[in-house]
N, C-alpha and C positions, 0 to 999 in steps of 0.2 A: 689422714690415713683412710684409706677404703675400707668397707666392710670385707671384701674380699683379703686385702694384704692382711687387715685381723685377724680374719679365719684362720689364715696361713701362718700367723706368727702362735696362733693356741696350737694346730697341731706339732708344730716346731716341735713345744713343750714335750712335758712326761706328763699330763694330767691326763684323765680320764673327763670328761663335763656329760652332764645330762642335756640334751636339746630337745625341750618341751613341745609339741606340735601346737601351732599357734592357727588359727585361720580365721582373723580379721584382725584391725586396728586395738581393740579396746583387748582382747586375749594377748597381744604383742607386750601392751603397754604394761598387763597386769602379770605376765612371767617375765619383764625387765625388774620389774618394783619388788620381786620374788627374788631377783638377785641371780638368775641364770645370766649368761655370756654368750649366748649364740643359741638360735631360733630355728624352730621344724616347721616348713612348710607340706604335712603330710598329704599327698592324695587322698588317701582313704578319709582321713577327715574332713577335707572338702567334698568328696564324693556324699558323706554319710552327712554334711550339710543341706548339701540336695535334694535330700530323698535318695541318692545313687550310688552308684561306687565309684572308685576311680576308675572303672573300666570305664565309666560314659562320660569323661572327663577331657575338655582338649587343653593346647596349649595357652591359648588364649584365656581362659579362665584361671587358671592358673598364674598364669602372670598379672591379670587382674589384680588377683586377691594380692599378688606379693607387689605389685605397686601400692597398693592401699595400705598395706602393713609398713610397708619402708619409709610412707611418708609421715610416719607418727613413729618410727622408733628405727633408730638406725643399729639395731644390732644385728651382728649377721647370719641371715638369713642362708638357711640350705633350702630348694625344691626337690623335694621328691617329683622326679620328672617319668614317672613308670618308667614305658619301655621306649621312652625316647621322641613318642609319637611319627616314627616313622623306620625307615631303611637307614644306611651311610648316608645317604646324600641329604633326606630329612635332616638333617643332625644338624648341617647346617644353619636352618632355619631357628629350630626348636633349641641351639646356643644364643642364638643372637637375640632371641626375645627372652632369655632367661636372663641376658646379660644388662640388658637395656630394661628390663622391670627390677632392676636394683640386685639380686643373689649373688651370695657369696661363692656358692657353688652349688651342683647340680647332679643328682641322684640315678644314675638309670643302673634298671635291673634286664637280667636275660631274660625275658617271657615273650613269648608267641605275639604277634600284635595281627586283629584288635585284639586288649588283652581281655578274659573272660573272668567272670563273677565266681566261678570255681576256684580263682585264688585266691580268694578271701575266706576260703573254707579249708585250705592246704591242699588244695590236689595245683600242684604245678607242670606249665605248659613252658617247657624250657624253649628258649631259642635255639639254632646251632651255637656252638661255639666259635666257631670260623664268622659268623655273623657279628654277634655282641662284640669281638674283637674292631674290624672294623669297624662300626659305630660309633666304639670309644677312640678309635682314631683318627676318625673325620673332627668327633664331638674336639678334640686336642687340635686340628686343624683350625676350626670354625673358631676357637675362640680369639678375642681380641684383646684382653686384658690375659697377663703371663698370671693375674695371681687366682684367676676365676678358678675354683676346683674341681676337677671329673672326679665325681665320683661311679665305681663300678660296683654293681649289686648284683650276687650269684645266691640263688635261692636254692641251689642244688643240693644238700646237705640235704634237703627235705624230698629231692628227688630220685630218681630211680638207680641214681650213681651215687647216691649219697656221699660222703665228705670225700674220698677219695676223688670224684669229679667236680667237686663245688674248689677244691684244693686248687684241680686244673686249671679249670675255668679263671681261678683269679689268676693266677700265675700268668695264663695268657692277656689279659685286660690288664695286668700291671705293665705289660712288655709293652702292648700299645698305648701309652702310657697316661694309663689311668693315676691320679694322683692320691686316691684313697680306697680303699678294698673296702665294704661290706658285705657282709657274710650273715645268713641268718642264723646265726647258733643258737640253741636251744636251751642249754645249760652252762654251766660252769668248766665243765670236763668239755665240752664242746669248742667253748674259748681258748682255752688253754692249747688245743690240737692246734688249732687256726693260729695263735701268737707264735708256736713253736715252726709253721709252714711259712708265715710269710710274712712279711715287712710289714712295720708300721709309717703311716697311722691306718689304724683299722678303727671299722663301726660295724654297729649291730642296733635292732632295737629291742629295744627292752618290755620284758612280757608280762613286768607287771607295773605295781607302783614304785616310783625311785628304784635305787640303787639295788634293792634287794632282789629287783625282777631280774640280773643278772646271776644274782649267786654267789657274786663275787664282790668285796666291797672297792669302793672308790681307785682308793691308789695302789692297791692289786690292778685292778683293769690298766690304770694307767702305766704302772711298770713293764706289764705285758705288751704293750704298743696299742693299747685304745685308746682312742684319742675322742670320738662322739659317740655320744649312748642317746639313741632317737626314744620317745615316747610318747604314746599318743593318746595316753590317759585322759586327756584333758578333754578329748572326743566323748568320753563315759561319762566324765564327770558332768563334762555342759548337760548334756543327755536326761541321768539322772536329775542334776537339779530344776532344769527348766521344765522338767512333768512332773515334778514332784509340787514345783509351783503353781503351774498351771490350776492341779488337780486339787491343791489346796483352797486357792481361790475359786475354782467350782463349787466345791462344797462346802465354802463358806467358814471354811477354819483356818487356824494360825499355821503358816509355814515354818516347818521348824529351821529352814537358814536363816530366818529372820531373830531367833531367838540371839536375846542380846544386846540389839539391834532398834532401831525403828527407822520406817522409810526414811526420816530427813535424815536421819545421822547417813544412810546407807547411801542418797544420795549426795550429801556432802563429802563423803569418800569417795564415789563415782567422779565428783567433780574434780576432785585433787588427782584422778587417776588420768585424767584427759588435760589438766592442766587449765581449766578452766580459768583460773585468777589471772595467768598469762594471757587469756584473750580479753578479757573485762580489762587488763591495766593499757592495754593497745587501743582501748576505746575510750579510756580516762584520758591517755593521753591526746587523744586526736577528735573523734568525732562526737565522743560524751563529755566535753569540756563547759 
């Protein structure tokens, strides 16, 4: 079974799932062994890997990173693809390399492109309407596998029409047929408006830690018709821990993640995480004999 037709058989469901933002091989492997079912490939967290944002982010890299991730864990993988990296006709292109770097499906939002560093601070630069439409249409044309997923992202809730337009806007991206709605909602009562507007499956991401950053718990969400809850905590946590490391071994003191711990134990868990005994029994049996 494909990671795509998996995708498509969790939204089937009535669950709600948390999809962890993962952005390399070893983050992959360490939110499957956490027990999630399906992987965020967030821009902003490869942007904030850079040094950048996802506004200085192309497709190409992007797809990189999610070749690299699918080759150590085949769970599936969504990309947050911004704003498509181009017009309808881009879409095209920006399907077929989402398709062929392994993703299960593929994220565009309505935003002005190139997209600007001002929406990482909430001020949004909507597209038309009539635009983002088409795109999700071509994006439905371009693909070549029926189970790959469009997803359509309306950040307007946060915009100048707020919910009343962001309502529209999916309304029109489901017509051209978008096969999942995301909606930025902000709260609890926010979701609820959006479950009672439009069909599921719907997503959103989540504003804080787990499930609680929605408001709502688990199988509420999912009775509602939510079917993926993105997060991208995981962008904080790398963040905080590796300067807190860093800063530790500057000055010469004991890191308190290590508390518990000592490097070999921690990398003998490292190794169990990468599957290391599997590569050493592949060299027992052939070239270390």
């Amino acid at each position: 079974m494909t990671a795509a037709k998996t995708l498509r058989q969790l939204l089937a469901g009535n669950r709600a799932l948390i999809a962890p933002a993962v952005f390399n091989p070893l983050s992959a492997k360490l939110a499957e062994g956490a027990g999630f079912e399906v992987l965020y490939l967030g821009g902003g967290t490869i942007g904030y890997l850079n040094c950048c944002l996802e506004a200085n982010l192309n497709i190409t890299q992007l797809c990189q990173a999610g070749i690299d991730i699918r080759a150590a864990c085949s769970l599936p993988l969504i990309l947050d693809g911004a704003a498509g990296f181009g017009d309808p006709m881009h879409m095209h292109h920006t399907i077929g390399m989402a398709e062929v770097a392994g993703f299960a499906a593929i994220e565009i939002e309505d935003q002005i492109l190139p997209k600007r560093a001002h929406h990482h601070v909430g001020t949004e630069h909507m597209a038309p309407l009539e635009l983002m439409a088409a795109k999700i249409r071509e994006s439905v044309k371009a693909r070549r596998d029926p189970d790959f997923v469009i997803i359509a992202r309306t950040n307007g809730i946060r915009g100048p029409g707020g919910m009343g337009d962001a309502i529209k806007r999916a309304r029109a991206y489901r017509e051209a047929g978008a096969d999942m709605l995301y909606l930025s909602v902000r709260n609890a009562d926010e979701a609820k408006i959006v479950a009672r507007e439009l069909p599921p499956p719907l997503m959103f991401g989540l504003g804080g830690h787990g499930a609680q950053g929605a408001g709502l718990p688990l199988d509420e969400l999912g009775a509602l018709g939510y079917r993926i809850l993105a997060s991208s905590i995981s962008a904080w946590a790398f963040h905080r821990a590796m300067k807190q490391s860093y800063e530790c071994l500057a000055r010469g003191v004991p890191d308190p993640l290590m508390a518990g711990t000592t490097h070999k134990d921690e990398q003998h868990a490292l190794h169990d995480t990468i599957g290391m005994e599997r590569m050493l029994a592949v060299e027992r049996e052939t070239v270390e004999k």
